[in-house]
N, C-alpha and C positions, 0 to 999 in steps of 0.2 A: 588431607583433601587436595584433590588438584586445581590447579588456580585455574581461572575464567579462560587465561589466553592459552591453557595445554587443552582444556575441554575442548573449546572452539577449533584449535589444531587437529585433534584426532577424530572432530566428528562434523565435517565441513564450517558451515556456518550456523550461527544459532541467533535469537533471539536475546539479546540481551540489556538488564535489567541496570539500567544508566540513574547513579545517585548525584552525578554531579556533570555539569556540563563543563567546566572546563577546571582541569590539576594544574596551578599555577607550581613553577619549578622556577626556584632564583637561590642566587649565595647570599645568605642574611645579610652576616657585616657589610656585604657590598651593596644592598637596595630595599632593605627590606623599613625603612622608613621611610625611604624617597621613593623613588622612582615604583618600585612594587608595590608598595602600599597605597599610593594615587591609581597604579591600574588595577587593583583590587577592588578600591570605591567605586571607581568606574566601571567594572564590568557589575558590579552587585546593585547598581545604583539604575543597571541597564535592564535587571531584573534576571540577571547571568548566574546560577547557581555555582561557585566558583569554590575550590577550596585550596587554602596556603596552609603548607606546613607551619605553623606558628605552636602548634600546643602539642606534637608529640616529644616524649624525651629522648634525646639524642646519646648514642650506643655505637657501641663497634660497628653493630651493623644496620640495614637499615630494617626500621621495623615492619613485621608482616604485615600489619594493617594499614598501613601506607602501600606498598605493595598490591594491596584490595582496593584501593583509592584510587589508583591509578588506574586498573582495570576498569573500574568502573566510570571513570570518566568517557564523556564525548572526545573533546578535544583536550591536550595539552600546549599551555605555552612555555617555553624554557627562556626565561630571561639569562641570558649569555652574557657575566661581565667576566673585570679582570680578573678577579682570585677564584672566579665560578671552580676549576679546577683542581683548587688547593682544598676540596672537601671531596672526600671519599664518598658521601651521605649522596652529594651534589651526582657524581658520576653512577654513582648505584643507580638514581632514581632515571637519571638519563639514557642508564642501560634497557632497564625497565620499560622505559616511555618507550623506545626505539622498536623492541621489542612487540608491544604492542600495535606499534604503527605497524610490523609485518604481519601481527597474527590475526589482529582482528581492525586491522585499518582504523586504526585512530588514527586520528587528523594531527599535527602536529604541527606550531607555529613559532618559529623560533624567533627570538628578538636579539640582534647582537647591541649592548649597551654599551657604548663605548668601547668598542671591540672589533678587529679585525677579520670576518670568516678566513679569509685566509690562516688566520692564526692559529684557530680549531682542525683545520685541515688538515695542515703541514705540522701541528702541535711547537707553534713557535713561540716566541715572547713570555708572556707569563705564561703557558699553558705547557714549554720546554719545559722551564723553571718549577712546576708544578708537576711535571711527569719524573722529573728529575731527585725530585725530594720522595716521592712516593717509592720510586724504586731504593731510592739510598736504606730510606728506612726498613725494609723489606718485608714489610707487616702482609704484604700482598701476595701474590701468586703473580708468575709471568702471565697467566692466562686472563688472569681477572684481568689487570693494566691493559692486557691487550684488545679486551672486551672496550675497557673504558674508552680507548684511542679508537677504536672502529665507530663506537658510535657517537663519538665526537665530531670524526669524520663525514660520517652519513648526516648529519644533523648541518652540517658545513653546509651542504648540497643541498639544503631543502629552501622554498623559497620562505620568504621573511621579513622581517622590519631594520631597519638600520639605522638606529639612533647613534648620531655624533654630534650636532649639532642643532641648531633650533628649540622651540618650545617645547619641553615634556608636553606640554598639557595640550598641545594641536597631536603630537605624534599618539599619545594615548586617546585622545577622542576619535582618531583615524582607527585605530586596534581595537577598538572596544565597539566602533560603529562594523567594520568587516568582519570581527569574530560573531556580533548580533546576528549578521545576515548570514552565515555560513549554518547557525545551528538554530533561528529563532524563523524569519521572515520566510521562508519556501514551504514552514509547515501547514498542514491541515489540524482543523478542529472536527476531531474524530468522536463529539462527546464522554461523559464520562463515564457508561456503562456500557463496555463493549463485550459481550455472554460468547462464549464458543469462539472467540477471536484468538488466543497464543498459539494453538496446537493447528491452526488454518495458518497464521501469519510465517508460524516457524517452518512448516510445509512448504510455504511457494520461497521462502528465503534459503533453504536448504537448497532448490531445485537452482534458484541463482549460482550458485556456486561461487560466490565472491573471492574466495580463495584460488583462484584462476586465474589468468591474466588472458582466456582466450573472449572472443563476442560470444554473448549469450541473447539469446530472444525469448520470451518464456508468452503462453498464451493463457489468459483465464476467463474460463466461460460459464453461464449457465444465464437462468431465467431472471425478469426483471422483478428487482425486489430481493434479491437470492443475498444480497449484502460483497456483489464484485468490487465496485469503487469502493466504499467502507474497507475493507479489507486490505485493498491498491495503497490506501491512506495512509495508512496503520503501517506496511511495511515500506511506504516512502516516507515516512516520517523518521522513520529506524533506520535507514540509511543511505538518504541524502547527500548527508555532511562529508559520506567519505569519497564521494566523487567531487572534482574538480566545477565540473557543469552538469547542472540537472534540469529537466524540463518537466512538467505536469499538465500534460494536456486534458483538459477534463470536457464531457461531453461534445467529444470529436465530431459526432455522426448531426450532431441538433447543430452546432456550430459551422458546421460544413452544407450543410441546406440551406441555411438562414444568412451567414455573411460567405462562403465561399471556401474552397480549399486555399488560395490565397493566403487567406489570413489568418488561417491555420500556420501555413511556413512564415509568414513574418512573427507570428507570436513567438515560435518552435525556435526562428533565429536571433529574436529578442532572449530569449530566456538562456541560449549559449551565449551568445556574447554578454550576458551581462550590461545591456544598454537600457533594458525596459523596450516597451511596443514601439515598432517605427518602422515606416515601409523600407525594405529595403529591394525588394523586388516587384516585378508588374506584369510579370507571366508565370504560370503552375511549370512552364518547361524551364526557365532560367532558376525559379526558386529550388526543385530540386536538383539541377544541379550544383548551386551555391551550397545547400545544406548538404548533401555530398562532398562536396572538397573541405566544408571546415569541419565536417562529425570525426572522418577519417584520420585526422592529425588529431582526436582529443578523445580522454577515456570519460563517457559520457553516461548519465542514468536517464533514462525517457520513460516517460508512462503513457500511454496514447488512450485513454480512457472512453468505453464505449462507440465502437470502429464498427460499422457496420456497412461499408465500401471498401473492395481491395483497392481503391483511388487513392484512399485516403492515405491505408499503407505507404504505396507504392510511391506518393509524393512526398512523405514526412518521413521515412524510415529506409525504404528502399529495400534492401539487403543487408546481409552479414557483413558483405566488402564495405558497405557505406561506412562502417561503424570504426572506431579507434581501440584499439589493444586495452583489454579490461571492461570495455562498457555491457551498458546493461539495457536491455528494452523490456517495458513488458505492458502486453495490448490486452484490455479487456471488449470483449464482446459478448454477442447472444448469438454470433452466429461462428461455430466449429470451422464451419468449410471455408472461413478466411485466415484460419490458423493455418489447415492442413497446405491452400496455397501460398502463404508466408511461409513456411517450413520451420516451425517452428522449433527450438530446440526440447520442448515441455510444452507439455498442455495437462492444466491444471482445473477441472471441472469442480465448481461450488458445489460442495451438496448442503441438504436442509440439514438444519439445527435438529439436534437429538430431542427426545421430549424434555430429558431436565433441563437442558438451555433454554428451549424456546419457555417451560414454563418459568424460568430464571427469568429472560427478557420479558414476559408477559407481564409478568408481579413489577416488575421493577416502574414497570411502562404506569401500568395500572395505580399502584398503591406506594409509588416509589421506596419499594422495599424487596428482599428476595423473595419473600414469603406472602403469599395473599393475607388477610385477616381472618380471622378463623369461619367466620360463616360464609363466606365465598369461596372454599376449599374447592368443593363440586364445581362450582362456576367455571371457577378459576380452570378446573382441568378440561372442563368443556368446551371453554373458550381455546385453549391450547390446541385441542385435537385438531378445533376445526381450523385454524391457520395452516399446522401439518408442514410445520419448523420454517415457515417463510416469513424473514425478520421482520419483513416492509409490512406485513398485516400484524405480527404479534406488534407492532411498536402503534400501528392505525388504533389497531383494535381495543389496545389497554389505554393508550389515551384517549379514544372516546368513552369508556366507561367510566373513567376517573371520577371520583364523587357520589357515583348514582348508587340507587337503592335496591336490593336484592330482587323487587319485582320489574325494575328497570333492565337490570342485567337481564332477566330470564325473556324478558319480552323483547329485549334489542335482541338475543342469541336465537333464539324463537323465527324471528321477521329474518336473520341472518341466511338461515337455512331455504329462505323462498325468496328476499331479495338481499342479494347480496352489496357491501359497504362501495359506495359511491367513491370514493378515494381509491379504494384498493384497485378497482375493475377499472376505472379507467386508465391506473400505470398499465394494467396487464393489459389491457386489451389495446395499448400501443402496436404490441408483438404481432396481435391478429391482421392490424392495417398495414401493417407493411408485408403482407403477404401476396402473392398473388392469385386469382381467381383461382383458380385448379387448388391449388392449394390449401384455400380457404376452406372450401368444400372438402377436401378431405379431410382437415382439420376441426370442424364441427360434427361430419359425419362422426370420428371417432367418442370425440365430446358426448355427441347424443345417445351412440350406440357401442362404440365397439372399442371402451377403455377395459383393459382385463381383458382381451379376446387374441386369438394366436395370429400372429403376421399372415400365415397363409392364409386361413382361413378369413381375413380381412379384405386380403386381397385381390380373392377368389371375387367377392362379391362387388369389390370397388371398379375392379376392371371391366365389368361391363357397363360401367358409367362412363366408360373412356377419362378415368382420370388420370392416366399414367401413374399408377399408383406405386410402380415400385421407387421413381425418384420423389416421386411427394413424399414417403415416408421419410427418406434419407432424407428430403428440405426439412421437414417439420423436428425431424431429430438431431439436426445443426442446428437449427436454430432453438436448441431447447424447448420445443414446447413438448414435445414427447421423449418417451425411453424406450428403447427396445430390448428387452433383455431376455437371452433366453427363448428368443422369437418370441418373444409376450409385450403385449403392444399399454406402455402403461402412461398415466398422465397425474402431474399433479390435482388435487382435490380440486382449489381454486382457481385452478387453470382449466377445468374440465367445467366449474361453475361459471366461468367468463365466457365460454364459448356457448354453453346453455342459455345465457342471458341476453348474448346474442342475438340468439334466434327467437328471443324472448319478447326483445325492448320494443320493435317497432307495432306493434300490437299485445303489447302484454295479456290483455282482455280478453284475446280472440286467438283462443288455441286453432280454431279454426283455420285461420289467414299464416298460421305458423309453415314457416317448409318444412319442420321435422317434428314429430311427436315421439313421446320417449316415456312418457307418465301416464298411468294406466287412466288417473282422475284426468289428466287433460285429454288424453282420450276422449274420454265418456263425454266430455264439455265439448268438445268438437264437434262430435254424431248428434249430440243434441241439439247446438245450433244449426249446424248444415239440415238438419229434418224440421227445425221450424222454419227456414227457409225456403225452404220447399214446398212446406205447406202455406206458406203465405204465396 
């Protein structure tokens, strides 16, 4: 079977399945009571899932499942002492780590212990001494020795700790607190049931192309509730650690109304420099040019989460040139046409959860399990249909049924279908208010009438409402709230109930006083009122 880092080589980047956060690498006799074994307790003690070679048996070569070990870690640290060298075991696994630092970017954190880099570099002192005996002996290949010296080398050059002097126990509490925040502190809590997430995560981390070293922008859109940041989470939690400086900017567009773009670029340049929030700037034109000159010199991962102004862009991200060799951006929004003028390199549209996911997440939500209980089997499927794979209602919906009783269910799913969940309608019907008038109107009219109906044929009739209808459609389909496919004009279920309840809420009572009728029964309720009316 091919190992983790040939997969990942031949098939860009992948998603992969981390059992250990960090492969501790040291020469026994030289540390493995002292100095290794205090930074052992201390990363384990940090709550660091860590593992030291201590329990496999040592062999000509080194064993395949340490080789697996290795892969699978986040980060490795190579404690570097004198005799590190005088162990073939030591150099294999070094080859290994190095290895994987190119193929699938593992982080790498060397420690020289009483050691020289220079001395790994130029293979002097003990490490001659050590190159020297290995060849005598000639148990090796020139090729292999010469593997070991390269990445000896490369490992020289990487940055790291350098213990010669002072307390172990300050110099390890400094390594154990920086390796925390490299792979613990920048995470999100993505919960513990994530349905339809590997094969969406492994999708936009593909499209990054991390195995590149050019600038990549990628854009991910769709409707609110569609599971865009959930998603963002999940693939910035997976890879983070292999960039130098990372930023996560979450709720850009709410943040950018309420405190200002500002404070968007002081957060954005807190979180490169690694100082924490602190004004550094006091104009939107000085900030980005400040975050311009320091993104440019550094290979950088940003998430701009929920952008709903090209402002917002254009002051936190700018362009391609902004950015340093290897980085990575990627802007989630609801509206498309701020992708196509960021130019983006990928656009990655959310779609709805398949029916077994969504009824996966539904049960889960509901009965905290995969499977409904056997006499809500019915319920169960019914309550699925009608979300029609949109996480934000299957996660509303199952936990407000939670506990209740089979005539509970059928009366809440019952009252569902003529007033729709209070929670759910007012995230969606965010999307409606930020629309503007012309748009709105065409964006109900379809709601009430013309979801399932051909583009022309929509059109034909909109245009003599003067509503400019051929850019209303294209607004309303950047901004997800419609699909055009096929020239077939279609709308999500509860997207199409949110704009009905619209026209609903300010007179619920009085189909009469309604601007659109669409229901034969409200009909009937109309002409009936309007003709008592009348006759009084």
């Amino acid at each position: 079977m091919a190992s983790i880092c040939s997969q990942i080589a031949s098939s860009s980047t992948s998603v992969i399945p981390w059992n250990h956060d960090v492969f501790l690498s040291f020469r026994g006799e030289d540390t493995r009571y002292k100095f290794t074994d205090h930074l052992y307790a201390a990363l384990v003690n940090k709550g660091i899932r860590t593992f030291r070679d201590d329990k496999l048996k040592r062999g000509e070569e080194i064993a395949p499942e340490l080789l697996k070990v290795i892969e699978e870690s986040r980060l490795s640290i190579v404690v570097f002492s004198e005799n590190y060298a005088n162990s073939r075991w030591c150099l294999d696994e070094l080859v290994k780590i190095m290895e994987c630092r190119q193929k699938i970017r593992q982080v790498v954190v060397p420690i020289f212990y009483h050691v020289d880099p220079s001395d790994l570099r130029k293979q002097k002192g003990s490490f001659e001494k050590a190159f020297a005996s290995h060849e005598r002996h000639g148990r090796d290949s020139k090729e292999k020795i010469q593997r070991w010296r390269a990445a000896l080398t490369e490992a020289s050059n990487l940055s790291g700790w350098h213990l010669f002097e002072g307390y172990e126990s300050k110099h390890i509490k400094k390594i154990t607190e920086n390796v925390f925040s490299r792979l613990n502190c920048k995470q999100f809590d993505v919960g513990s049931k994530l349905v339809g997430m590997d094969s969406r995560v492994k999708e936009i981390s593909l499209l990054l192309h991390l195995e590149s070293d050019d600038v990549r922008i990628i854009g991910i859109c769709g409707i609110r509730g569609i599971g865009k940041t959930t998603i963002t989470k999940v693939v910035y939690n997976q890879l983070f650690y292999e960039f130098e400086h990372t930023s996560f900017l979450e709720n850009v567009s709410e943040i950018s109304k309420n405190q200002g773009l500002l404070h968007l670029q002081n957060r954005l340049l807190g979180d490169i420099l690694e100082v924490g929030e602190n004004k550094y700037i006091s104009t939107i034109g000085q900030g980005s040019n400040m975050i311009k000159n320091i993104l440019r010199s550094k290979r950088v991962f940003i998430v701009l989460d929920d952008v709903d102004d090209s402002d917002q862009l254009e002051s936190l991200v700018g362009n391609h040139d902004w950015l340093g060799k290897g980085s990575r951006v990627i802007i989630t929004t609801r509206n498309k046409h701020l992708l196509t003028v960021q130019r983006v390199d990928e656009l990655y549209e959310v779609e709805k959860l398949n029916f077994e996911e969504g009824y996966e997440l539904f049960n889960w939500h509901a009965f905290r399990q995969n499977l409904p209980e056997q006499d809500f089997i019915d319920l169960s499927y019914d309550a699925v249909c009608y979300c029609q794979g949109l996480p934000l209602a299957l996660k509303i919906l199952g936990s407000l049924l939670v506990s209740k009783t089979i005539p509970q269910w059928e009366s809440e799913l019952h009252k569902l279908k003529r007033e729709p969940d209070k929670k759910i309608q007012s995230i969606l019907k965010r999307s409606f208010h930020e629309l503007d008038h012309t748009q709105k109107d065409i964006f109900l009219d379809i709601a009430c009438f013309f979801k399932g109906e051909d583009k022309d044929f929509v059109r034909r009739i909109l245009d003599g409402c003067n509503f400019y209808v051929e850019s209303g459609l294209k607004d309303l389909s950047d901004k997800c709230l419609i699909t055009i496919l096929d020239n077939w004009i279609d709308m999500h279920d509860l997207i199409q109930q949110m704009g009905r309840e619209i026209v609903r809420e300010e007179f619920p009572n009085e189909p009469s006083r309604w601007s659109r009728l669409w229901d034969s029964d409200d009909i009937e309720r109309a002409f009936a009122t309007s003709e008592v009316k009348t006759k009084l």
